[in-house]
Structure formats: structure tokens, C-alpha cells
C-alpha positions in Angstrom: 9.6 62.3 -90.5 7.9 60.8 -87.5 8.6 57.3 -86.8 4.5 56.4 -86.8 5.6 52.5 -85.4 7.2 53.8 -82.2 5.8 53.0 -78.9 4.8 55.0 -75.9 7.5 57.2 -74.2 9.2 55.2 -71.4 9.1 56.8 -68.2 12.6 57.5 -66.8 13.9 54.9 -64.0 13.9 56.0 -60.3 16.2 54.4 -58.5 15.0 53.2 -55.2 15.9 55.2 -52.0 19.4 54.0 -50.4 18.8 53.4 -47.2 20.6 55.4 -44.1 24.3 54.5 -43.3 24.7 54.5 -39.5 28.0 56.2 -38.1 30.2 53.4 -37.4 32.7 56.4 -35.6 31.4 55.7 -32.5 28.6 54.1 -30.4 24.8 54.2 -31.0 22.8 57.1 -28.6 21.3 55.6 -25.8 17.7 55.4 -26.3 17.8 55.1 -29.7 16.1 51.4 -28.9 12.2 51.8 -27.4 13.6 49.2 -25.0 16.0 51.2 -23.4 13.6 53.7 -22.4 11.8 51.3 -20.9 11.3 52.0 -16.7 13.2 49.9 -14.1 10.6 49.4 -11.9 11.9 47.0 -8.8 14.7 45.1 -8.1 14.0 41.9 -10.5 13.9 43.9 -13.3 17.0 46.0 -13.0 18.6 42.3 -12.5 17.2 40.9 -16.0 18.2 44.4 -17.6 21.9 44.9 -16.3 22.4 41.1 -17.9 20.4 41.4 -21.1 20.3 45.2 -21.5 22.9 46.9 -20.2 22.4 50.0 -22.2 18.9 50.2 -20.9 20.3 50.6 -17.4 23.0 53.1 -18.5 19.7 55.6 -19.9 18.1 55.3 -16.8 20.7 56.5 -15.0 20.8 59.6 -16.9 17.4 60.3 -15.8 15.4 62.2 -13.2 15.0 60.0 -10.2 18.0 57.5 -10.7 18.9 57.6 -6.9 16.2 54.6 -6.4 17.7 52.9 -9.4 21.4 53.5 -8.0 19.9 52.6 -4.0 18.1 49.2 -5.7 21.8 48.2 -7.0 23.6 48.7 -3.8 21.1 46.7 -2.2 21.5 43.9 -4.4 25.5 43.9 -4.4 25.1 43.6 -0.6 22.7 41.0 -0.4 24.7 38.6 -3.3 27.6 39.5 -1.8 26.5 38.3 1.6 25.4 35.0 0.0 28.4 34.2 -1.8 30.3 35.1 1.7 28.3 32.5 3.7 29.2 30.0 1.0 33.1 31.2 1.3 32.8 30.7 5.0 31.7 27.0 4.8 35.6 26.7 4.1 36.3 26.6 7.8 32.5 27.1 9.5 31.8 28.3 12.8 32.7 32.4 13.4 33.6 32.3 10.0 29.8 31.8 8.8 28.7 35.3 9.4 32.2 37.2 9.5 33.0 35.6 6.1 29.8 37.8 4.6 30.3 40.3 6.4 34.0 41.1 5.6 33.2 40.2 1.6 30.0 42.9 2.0 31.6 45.4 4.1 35.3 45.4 1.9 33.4 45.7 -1.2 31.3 48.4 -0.4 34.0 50.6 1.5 36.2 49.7 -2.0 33.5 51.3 -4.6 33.4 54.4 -1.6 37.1 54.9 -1.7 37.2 54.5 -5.5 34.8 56.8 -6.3 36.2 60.3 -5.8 39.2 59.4 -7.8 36.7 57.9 -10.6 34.5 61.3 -10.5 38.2 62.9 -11.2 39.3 61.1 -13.6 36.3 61.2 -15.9 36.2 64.7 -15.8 39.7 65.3 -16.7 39.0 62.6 -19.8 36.7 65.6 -21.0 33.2 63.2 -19.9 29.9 65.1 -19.2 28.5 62.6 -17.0 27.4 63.9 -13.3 27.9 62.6 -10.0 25.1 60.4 -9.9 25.6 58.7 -13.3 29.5 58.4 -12.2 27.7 56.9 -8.6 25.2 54.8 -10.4 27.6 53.0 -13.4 30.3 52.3 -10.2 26.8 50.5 -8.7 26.1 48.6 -11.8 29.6 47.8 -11.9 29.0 46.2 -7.7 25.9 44.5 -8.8 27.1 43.2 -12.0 30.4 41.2 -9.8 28.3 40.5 -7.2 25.7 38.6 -9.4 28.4 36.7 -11.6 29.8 35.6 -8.1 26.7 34.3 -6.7 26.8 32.1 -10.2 30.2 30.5 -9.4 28.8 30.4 -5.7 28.1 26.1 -6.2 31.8 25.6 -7.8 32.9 27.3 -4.7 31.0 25.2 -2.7 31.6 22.2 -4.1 35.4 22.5 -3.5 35.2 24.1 0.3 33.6 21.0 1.2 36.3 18.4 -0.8 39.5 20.4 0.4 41.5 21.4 3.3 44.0 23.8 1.4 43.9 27.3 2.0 46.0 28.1 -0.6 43.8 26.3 -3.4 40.7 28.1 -2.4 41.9 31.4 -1.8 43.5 31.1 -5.5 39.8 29.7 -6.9 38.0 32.3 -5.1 40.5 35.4 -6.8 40.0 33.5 -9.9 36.4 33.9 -9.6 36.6 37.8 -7.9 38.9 38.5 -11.0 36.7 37.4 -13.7 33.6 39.0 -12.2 35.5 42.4 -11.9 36.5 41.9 -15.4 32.7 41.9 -16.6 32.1 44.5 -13.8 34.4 46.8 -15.6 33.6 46.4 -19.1 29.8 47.7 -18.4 31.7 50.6 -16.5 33.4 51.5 -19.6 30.5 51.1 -22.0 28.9 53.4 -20.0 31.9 55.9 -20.2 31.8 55.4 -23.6 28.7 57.2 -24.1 29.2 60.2 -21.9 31.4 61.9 -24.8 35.0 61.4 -22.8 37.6 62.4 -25.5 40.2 60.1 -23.4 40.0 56.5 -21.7 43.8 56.7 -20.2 41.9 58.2 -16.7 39.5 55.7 -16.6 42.5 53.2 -16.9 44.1 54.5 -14.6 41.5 54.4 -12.1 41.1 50.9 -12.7 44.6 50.2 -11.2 43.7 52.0 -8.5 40.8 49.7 -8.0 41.8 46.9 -8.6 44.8 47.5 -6.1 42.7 48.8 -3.0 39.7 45.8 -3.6 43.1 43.7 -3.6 44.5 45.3 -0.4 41.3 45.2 1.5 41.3 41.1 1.4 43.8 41.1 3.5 43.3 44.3 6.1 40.0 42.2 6.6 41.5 38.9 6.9 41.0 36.5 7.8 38.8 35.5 5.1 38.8 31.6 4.3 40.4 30.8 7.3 40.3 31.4 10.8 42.1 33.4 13.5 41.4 34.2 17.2 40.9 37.9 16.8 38.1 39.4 13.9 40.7 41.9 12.2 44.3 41.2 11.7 47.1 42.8 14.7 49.5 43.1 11.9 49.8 45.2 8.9 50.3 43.8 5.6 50.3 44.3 1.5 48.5 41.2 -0.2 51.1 40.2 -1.9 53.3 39.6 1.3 50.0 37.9 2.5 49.5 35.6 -0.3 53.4 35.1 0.1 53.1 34.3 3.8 49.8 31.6 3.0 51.9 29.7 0.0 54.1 28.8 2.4 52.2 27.7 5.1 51.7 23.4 5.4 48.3 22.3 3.9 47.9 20.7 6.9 47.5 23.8 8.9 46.0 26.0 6.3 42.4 26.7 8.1 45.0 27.8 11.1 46.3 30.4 9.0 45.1 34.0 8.7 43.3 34.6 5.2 
């Protein structure tokens, strides 16, 4: 017999719709984000985006007409790069006022052009799709990236050329600053690697020995730097780490005397 006090039928539960998981294997596509694809249309803005969105710039290079994005980052690497030189070069003054910037400028620049055959190499053999110019323009972001970090430390630097006579004090303060910059320099360099589908890093590690090593070498085939010296380029051949040697032991008192 039919139960005649029984209600309606209840309508079976749906469960509400799970949302997506995201792949946590590896990194999010670039351009996923509206923002990213998002034009780089002058200098100011490729500035904001390379400290704020650095993924944005890394899209853009993978896009037709990234030459005037890669061209815009060179010029910007020069011209902080010249400015933090000016501000090394109030160390000792005089000569050293414009060949300070243009040592700094022209030792960076020939070090990203040396570096960047091997890098091309050595992304390929890590199994990574990206081209020439995305290898050309992450090595730029990379330039303008150090170059902008140094023009921040550029008043710390200052500040102690102008309350210091010893060579050996600012040429370690300025490394320290160099080596921290390069350190943010290269971590943008390998998130952009990370996204070109590399199956290996130990290349790319590589290469950054070899970087590091020839930017390192170049401070002193272009010395002096800091201090002063009665020809532009050094006579004398050198590795840095005789160099550095050679300016530990010289007297504080003539330190601006010295080669750097």
C-alpha cells in the first residue's frame, strides 16, 4: 500500500562543479595573463615591465618585431651603465670622469657579445626551442635588468667615493654591488629559459661561469677603473684575481695611484 502521508520526491543532489587544478609540473604559459600580452610601446614602459612583469617582457620577445624591443634594452643598459660610471669615476675625478663610463659601458656590452654565441649553444644542446632573437633579447633583459639595479645603489656609491681614499674598499663595494645586480640579471635569464621547453639547465649553468668569468676578466683588461693611471688601457697583462691580489697590497695611501 501507498504511503498517502509522504511528501514530494526530492530531487537528487548535484554537487557543485570542482574547479580546474592547475599543473603545478611546471610553469604557467606565457600569455596566459591579458597583461602579458600587453605591447611595449617605448622605453619607460619596457622599464616598469622588466621590474613588475617580467613575464610580460619574456612574451614579447617571442613576437614578431622584438628587435625594437631587444634595440630599446641595449639602449637603456648603455645609458645606466654610463651613469653609474660617471658616479664610479668621482672616486678619483678628472680623466677618470668619462673613461670610468665609458670602460663600464664598453666592458659590459663587448661581455653580453662574447657571451652570447656560447649561450645560443648551450640552450640548444639543453633541448630549448627558443631562436636567436629571444636568446639575443633575454641576454638584453638580463643587461638592462643589472644596469638598472646599479643605477639604484648608484647614491651608496657615491656617498662612499666622496668619504674614502681606499681603493681597495671601493673596488670591493662596487663588486658587491656588480655581483648582486648580476644575480637578479640572471634569475630573469633563467625564468625565461624556463619557458622555452629546455629538458636541461646544466648548459645554461655552465654558461653562467663562463660569464661571470669573462665580465670578471674584462674589469681588469680595461683598468684602470676606480683609480688612475697615465696610459687609458693597461701595458701589462693580467687575470683579476692577480689584479685584485696586486691592489690588496698596495698602501691606502697610494691607492688612487694604483691601476684599478
Amino acid at each position: 500500500m501507498n504511503n498517502q502521508n509522504s511528501g514530494p520526491p526530492i530531487p537528487p543532489q548535484i554537487p557543485p562543479p570542482i574547479p580546474p587544478v592547475m599543473p603545478s609540473g611546471g610553469p604557467r604559459s606565457l600569455g596566459d595573463d591579458p597583461a602579458e600580452r600587453a605591447a611595449i610601446p617605448n622605453v619607460i614602459v619596457a622599464i616598469e615591465a622588466i621590474l613588475r612583469q617580467p613575464r610580460r617582457v619574456m612574451f614579447q620577445l617571442r613576437q614578431p618585431g622584438a628587435g625594437r624591443l631587444i634595440t630599446a634594452m641595449v639602449l637603456v643598459s648603455v645609458v645606466c651603465s654610463l651613469i653609474y660610471g660617471v658616479v664610479a669615476g668621482t672616486f678619483s675625478g678628472g680623466v677618470q670622469l668619462w673613461a670610468a663610463p665609458v670602460k663600464i659601458a664598453a666592458g659590459l656590452m663587448i661581455s653580453a657579445l662574447i657571451c652570447l654565441p656560447s649561450l645560443y649553444i648551450f640552450t640548444c644542446l639543453g633541448g630549448s626551442q627558443a631562436r636567436l632573437v629571444e636568446v639575443s633579447g633575454l641576454l638584453a633583459g638580463l643587461l638592462m635588468l643589472m644596469t638598472i639595479l646599479l643605477i639604484g645603489f648608484a647614491p651608496v656609491a657615491w656617498i662612499f667615493s666622496q668619504s674614502t681614499e681606499s681603493l681597495a674598499w671601493m673596488g670591493t663595494l662596487h663588486l658587491i654591488f656588480w655581483f648582486i645586480a648580476t644575480c637578479f640579471g640572471l634569475r630573469f635569464l633563467e625564468a625565461g629559459f624556463s619557458h622555452s621547453n629546455a629538458r636541461s639547465l646544466a648548459g645554461f649553468r655552465t654558461w653562467v661561469v663562463i660569464f661571470l668569468l669573462v665580465a670578471l676578466q674584462m674589469t681588469t683588461a680595461l683598468r684602470p677603473i676606480l683609480g688612475t693611471s697615465k696610459t687609458f688601457l693597461p701595458a701589462e697583462k693580467k687575470f683579476f684575481l692577480a689584479h685584485w691580489g696586486d691592489c690588496l697590497k698596495a698602501p691606502d695611501e697610494a691607492s688612487k695611484s694604483e691601476s684599478r
